[in-house]
N, C-alpha and C positions, 0 to 999 in steps of 0.2 A: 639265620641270616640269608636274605635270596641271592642267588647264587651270582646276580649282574653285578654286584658289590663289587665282589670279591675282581675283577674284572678292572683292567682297564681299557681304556677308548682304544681302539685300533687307526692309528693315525698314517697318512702314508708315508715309507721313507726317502722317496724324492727329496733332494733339499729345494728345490720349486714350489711345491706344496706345503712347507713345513715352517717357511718366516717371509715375513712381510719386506722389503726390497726398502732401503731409506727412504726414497719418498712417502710411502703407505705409510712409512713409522712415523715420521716428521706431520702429516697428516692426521694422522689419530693423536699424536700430540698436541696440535694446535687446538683440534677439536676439544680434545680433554681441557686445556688451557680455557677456552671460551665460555665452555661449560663450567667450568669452577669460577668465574669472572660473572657467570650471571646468576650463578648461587651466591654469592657473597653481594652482586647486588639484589638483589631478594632480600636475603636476611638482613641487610642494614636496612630495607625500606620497613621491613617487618616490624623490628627493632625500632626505628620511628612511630610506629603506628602505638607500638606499645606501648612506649614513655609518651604518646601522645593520652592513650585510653587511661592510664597510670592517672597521669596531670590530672585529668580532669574528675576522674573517681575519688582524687583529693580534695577536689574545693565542692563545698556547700554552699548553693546559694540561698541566703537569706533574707529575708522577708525586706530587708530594710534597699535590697538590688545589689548590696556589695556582697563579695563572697567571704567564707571564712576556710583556713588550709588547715582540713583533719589529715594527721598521720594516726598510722595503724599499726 
């Protein structure tokens, strides 16, 4: 095993240096908050797209101009 492993980080012990002050916290909160509000709208637009690709992978058009709905 190399020997950095075995090791941990050397951090300083200031308590200054060592945690974020509640505003910083409240901040990386909100940010995290945002960011998981534009993942989830992502994946519901995605999720649309899909049951959109789905729909139509279902219907056959045929010759006559109407479609026919194959399940699989």
């Amino acid at each position: 095993m190399h020997p950095f492993w075995n090791h941990y980080p050397q951090y300083p012990t200031r308590n200054d240096h060592t945690h974020m002050d509640n505003h910083q916290m409240m901040q990386s909160i909100v940010n995290l908050e945002n960011q998981i509000q534009n993942l989830v709208k992502a994946i519901e637009a995605n999720n649309e797209l899909l049951r959109s690709i789905e729909q139509k992978q279902n219907q056959v058009i045929t010759s006559g101009g109407g479609s026919v709905i194959v399940r699989m």
